[in-house]
C-alpha positions in Angstrom: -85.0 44.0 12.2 -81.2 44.9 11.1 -78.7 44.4 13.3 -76.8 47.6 13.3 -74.6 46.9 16.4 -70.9 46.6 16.0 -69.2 42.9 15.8 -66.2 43.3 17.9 -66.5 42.4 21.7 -64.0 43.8 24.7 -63.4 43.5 28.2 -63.9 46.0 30.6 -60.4 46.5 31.3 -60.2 47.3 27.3 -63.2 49.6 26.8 -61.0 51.5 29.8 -57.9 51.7 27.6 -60.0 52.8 24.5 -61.1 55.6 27.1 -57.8 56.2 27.9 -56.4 56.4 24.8 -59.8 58.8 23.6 -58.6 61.4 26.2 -55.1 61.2 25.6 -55.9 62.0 22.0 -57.4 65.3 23.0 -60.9 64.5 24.0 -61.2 66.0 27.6 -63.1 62.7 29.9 -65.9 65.1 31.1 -66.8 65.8 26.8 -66.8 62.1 27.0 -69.4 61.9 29.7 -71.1 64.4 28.2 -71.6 62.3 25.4 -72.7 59.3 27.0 -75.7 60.7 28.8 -76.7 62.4 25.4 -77.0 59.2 23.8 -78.5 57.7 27.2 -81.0 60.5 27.4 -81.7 59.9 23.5 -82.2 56.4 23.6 -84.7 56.9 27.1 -86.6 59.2 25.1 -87.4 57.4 21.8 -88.2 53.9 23.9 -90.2 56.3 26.8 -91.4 59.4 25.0 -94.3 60.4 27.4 -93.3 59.1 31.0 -92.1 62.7 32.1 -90.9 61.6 35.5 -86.8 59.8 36.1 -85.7 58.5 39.2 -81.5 58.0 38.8 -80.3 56.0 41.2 -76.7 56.7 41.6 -73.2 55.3 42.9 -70.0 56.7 43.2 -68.2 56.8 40.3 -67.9 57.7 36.7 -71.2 55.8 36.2 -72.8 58.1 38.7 -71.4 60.8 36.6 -73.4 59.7 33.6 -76.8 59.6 35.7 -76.2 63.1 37.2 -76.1 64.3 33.3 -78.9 62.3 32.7 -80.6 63.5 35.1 -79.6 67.4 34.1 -80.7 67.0 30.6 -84.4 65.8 31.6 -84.9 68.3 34.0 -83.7 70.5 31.5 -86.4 69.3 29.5 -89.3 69.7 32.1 -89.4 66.3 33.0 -90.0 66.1 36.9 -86.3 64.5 38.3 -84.8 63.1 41.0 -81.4 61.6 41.7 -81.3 58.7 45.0 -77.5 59.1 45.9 -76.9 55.2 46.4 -73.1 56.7 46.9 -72.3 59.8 48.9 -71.9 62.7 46.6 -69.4 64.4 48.1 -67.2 61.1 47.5 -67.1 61.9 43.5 -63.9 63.1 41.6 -62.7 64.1 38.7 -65.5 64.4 36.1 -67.9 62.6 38.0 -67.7 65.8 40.8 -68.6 67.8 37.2 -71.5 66.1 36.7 -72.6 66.6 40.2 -72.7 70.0 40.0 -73.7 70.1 36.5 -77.1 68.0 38.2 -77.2 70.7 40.9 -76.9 73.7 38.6 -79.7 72.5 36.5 -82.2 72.0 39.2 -82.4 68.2 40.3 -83.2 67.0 43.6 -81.1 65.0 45.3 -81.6 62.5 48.1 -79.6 60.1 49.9 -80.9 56.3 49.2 -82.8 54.8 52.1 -84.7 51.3 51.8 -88.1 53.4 51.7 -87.4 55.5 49.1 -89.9 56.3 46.5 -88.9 55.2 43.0 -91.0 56.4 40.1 -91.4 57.3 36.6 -88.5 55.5 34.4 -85.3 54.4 36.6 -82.5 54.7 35.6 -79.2 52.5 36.3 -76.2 54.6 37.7 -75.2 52.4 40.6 -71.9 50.5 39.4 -71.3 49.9 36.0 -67.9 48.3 34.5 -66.3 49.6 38.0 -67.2 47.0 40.5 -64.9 44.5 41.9 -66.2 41.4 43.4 -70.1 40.9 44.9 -72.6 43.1 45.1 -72.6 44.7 48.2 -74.8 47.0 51.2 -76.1 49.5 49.9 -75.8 48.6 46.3 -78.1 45.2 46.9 -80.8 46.7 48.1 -81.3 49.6 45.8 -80.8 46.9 43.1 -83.6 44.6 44.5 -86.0 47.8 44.7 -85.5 48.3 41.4 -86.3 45.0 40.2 -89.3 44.7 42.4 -90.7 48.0 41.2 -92.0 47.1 38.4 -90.8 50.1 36.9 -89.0 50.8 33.5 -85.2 50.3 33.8 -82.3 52.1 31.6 -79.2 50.8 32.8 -76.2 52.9 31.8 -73.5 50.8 29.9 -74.4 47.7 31.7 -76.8 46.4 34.2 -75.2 46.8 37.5 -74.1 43.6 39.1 -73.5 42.3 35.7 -70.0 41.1 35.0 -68.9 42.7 31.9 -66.3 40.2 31.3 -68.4 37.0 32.0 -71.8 37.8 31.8 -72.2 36.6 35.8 -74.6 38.0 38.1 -72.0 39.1 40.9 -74.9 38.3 43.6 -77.4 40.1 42.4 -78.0 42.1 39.1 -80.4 45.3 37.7 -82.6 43.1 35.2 -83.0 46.3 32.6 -85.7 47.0 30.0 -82.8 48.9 28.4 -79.3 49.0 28.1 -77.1 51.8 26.7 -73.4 51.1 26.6 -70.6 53.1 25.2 -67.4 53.1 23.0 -66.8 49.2 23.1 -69.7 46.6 23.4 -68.9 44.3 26.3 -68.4 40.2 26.4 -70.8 40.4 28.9 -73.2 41.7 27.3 -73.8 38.8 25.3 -72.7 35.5 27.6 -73.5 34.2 30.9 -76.9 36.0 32.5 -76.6 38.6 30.5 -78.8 38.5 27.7 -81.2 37.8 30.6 -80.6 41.2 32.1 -79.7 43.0 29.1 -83.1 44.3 27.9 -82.6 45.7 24.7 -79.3 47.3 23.9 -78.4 49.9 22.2 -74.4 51.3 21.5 -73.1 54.5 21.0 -69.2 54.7 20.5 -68.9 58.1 21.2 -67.5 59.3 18.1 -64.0 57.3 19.0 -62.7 56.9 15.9 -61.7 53.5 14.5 -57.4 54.2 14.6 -57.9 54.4 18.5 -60.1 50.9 18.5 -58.0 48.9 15.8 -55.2 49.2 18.2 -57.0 47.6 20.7 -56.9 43.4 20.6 -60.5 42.0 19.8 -62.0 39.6 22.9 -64.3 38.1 20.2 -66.5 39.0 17.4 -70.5 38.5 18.1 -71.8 35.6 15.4 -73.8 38.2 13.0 -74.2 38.6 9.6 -71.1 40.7 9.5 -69.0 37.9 10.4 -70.5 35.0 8.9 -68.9 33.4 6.4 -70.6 33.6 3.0 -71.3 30.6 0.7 -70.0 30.5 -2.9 -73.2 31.2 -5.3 -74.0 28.1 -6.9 -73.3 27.4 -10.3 -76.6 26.8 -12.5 -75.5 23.7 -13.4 -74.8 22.4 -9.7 -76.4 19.3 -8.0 -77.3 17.4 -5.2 -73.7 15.5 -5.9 -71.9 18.8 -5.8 -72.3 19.7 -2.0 -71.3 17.4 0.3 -72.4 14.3 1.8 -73.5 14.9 5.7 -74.2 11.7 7.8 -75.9 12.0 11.0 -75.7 9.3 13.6 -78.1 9.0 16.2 -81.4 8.2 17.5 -81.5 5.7 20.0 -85.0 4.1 21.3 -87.0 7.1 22.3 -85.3 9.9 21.7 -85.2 9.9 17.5 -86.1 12.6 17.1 -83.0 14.7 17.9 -80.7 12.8 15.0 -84.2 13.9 12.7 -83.6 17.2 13.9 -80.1 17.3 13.1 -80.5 15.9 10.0 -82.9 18.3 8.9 -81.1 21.3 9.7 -78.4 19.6 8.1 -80.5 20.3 4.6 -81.6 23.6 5.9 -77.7 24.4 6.0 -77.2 23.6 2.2 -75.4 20.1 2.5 -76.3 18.3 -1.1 -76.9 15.0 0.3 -77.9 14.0 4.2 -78.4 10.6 5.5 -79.4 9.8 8.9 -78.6 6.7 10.7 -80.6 5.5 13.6 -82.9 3.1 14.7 -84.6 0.6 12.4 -87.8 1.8 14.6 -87.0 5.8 13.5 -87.2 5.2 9.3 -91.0 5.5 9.1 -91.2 8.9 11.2 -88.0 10.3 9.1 -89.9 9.2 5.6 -92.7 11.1 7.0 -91.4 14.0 8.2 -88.3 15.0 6.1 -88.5 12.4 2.5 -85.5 13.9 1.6 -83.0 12.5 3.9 -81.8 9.1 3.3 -82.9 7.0 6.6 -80.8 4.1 6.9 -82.1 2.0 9.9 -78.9 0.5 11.7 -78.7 -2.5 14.1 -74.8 -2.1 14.5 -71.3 -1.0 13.4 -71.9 -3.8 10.0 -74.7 -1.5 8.8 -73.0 1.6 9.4 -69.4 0.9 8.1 -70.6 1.5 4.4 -72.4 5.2 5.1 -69.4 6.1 7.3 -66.9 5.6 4.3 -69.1 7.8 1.4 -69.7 10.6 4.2 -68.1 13.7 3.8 -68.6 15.1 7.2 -70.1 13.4 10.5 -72.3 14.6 13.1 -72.6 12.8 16.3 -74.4 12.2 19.1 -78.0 13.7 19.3 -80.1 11.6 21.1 -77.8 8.4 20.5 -77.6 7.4 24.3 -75.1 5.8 26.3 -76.4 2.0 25.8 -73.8 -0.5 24.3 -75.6 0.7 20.4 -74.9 4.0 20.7 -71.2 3.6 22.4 -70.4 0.7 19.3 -71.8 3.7 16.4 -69.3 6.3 18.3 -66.2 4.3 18.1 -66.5 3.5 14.7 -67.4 7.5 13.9 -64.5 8.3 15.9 -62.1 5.8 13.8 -62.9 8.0 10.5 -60.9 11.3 9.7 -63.3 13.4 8.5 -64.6 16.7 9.7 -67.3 15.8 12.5 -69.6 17.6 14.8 -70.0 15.9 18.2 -72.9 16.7 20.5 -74.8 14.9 23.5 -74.9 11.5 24.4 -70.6 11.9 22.3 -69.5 14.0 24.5 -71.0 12.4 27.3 -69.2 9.1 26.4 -66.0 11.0 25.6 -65.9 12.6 29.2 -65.7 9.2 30.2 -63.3 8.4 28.6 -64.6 5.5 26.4 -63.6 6.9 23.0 -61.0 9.6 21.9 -62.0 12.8 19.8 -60.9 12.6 16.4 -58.5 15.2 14.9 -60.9 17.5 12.9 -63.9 17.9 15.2 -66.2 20.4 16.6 -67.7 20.1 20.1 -70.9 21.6 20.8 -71.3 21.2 24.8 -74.3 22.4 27.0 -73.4 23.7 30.3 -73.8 20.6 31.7 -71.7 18.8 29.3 -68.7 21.2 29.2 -68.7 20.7 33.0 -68.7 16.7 32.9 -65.8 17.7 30.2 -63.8 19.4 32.1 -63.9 17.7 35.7 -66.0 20.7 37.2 -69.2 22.1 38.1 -71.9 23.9 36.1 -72.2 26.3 38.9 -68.1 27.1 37.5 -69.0 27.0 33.9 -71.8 29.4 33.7 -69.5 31.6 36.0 -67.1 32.2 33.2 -68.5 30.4 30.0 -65.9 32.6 27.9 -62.9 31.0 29.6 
């Protein structure tokens, strides 16, 4: 399937000034709205073409705006609507109040939420959006935990509600949606934390904003796609084995082998002319096996390893090579050599101890559980803000 969604990522506060910036440029916020529910309403259509019956449960600002033109343009359409005010109507402003009456003018019914209330057909997600400070709260929990009990189809517009766009945390509790539509910017969020759990598929629309107003804005990150990849060279006909690289993976300590196999493998899937794995004089037979190709050098200590540490190229350390007085010797001569090196598991787990000292040119490729040994904190405090 091609990716056809946009590299750059923003924060909420961003997207905002891109909005900002949109309307000071002489598109009026309501057009903007407008727009949003279009593409909404498109997207709902193509992934729900027969369900003929909405349910938009909304809050009290902008993103309440975009449900009530939601909810207009499929009762426009003959599909049987309702809108569950989550918010109190008469609270909206500014182009949300627009969208209001542009709900009432076309026909929908509107209700005020109450735990009982029926939902049906395709729901769709208008509660909070990129607006909500802090955890979910009363009423906004418990229309969000109807609607993931339902077991109903779920649009959420621009985000899941509860989701923070910034972090990807579930600020209590969250809409997990079936589909997500967001608009003008994608959101960090989006892609971090919880919230490719709660995401659904996603689809972007940037609301015709044209690319002077979002080059002014400074990227949060750039999603790893094949936009943004690097490319490799194309190889000469002539090239060999000799003419890429030598990769040495160290690892592999009694019973867990197969990680530094695993490594090493990818290693060749990568394009690295030569691999050698050192591990466990118990672990050559499996790799000869498995994966001929790699060069399994079956290592008792730092004397057998001194040798393939000096022809390497670049290092990768750490899969499966355990915290016993083998694996801690292999590190500290790894972490002697100046090369580039990739440090994973059972490395970073002695470097958190402090037992070794990272070497200049290294990657670090920590689990949650890792990062949080790493850094002196919690995992509960990692997964709360994995961007920072």
């Amino acid at each position: 399937m091609t990716d056809t969604l946009p590299a750059a990522l923003f924060t909420a506060a961003q997207v905002r000034e891109i909005d900002a910036r949109l309307i000071a440029a002489g598109t009026p916020g309501f057009e903007l709205m407008q727009r949003a529910a279009h593409a909404a309403w498109r997207a709902l259509r193509r992934r729900w073409p027969e369900a003929g019956v909405l349910t938009v449960l909304a809050g009290r600002g902008n993103n309440a705006g975009d449900g009530y033109l939601i909810a207009a343009l499929a009762q426009r359409a003959g599909w049987q609507v309702r809108v569950l005010a989550v918010g109190d109507p008469q609270e909206l402003q500014g182009d949300a109040a627009l969208a209001l009456g542009e709900a009432r003018q076309a026909g929908v019914a509107i209700e005020a939420w109450h735990a009982d209330a029926l939902l049906q057909g395709v729901l769709v997600d208008a509660l909070l959006g990129t607006g909500i400070a802090g955890e979910v709260r009363e009423p906004y929990a418990s229309a969000i935990t109807a609607m993931n009990a339902s077991d109903l189809p779920v649009l959420a517009v621009d985000l899941p509600s509860g989701l923070c766009a910034d972090t990807g945390r579930i600020l209590g509790c969250a809409v997990r949606a079936d589909l997500s539509v967001s608009f003008i910017g994608l959101k960090l969020g989006l892609f971090t934390g919880e919230g490719p759990d709660r995401v659904g598929a996603l689809v972007f629309d940037d609301l015709q904003a044209s690319a002077e107003v979002l080059v002014q804005t400074h990227l949060e990150g750039l999603r790893l796609c094949e936009s943004t990849l690097p490319r490799l060279a194309p190889r000469s006909p002539t090239a060999h084995k000799g003419s890429f690289g030598q990769v040495l993976v160290i690892g592999g300590d009694l019973g867990t082998g197969g990680a530094a196999l695993l490594s090493a493998e990818a290693a060749l899937r990568c394009g690295a002319g030569m691999v050698s794995l050192a591990t466990r004089p118990q672990h050559v037979t499996a790799s000869l096996v498995r994966q001929p190709e790699i060069m399994c050098h079956g290592v008792e200590s730092t004397y057998g390893l001194t040798t393939l540490v000096e022809r390497a190229d670049v290092l990768v350390v750490g899969p499966g090579l355990g915290q016993a007085p083998w694996g801690r010797s292999l590190l500290s001569l790894a972490a002697q050599r100046q090369v580039p090196q990739v440090w994973d598991a059972d490395a970073l787990n002695l470097l958190a101890t402090g037992a070794v000292a990272l070497p200049g040119e290294c990657l670090i490729t920590p689990h949650p559980g890792e990062a949080a040994r790493l850094l002196k904190t919690s995992v509960a405090q990692i997964q709360a803000d994995r961007p920072g």
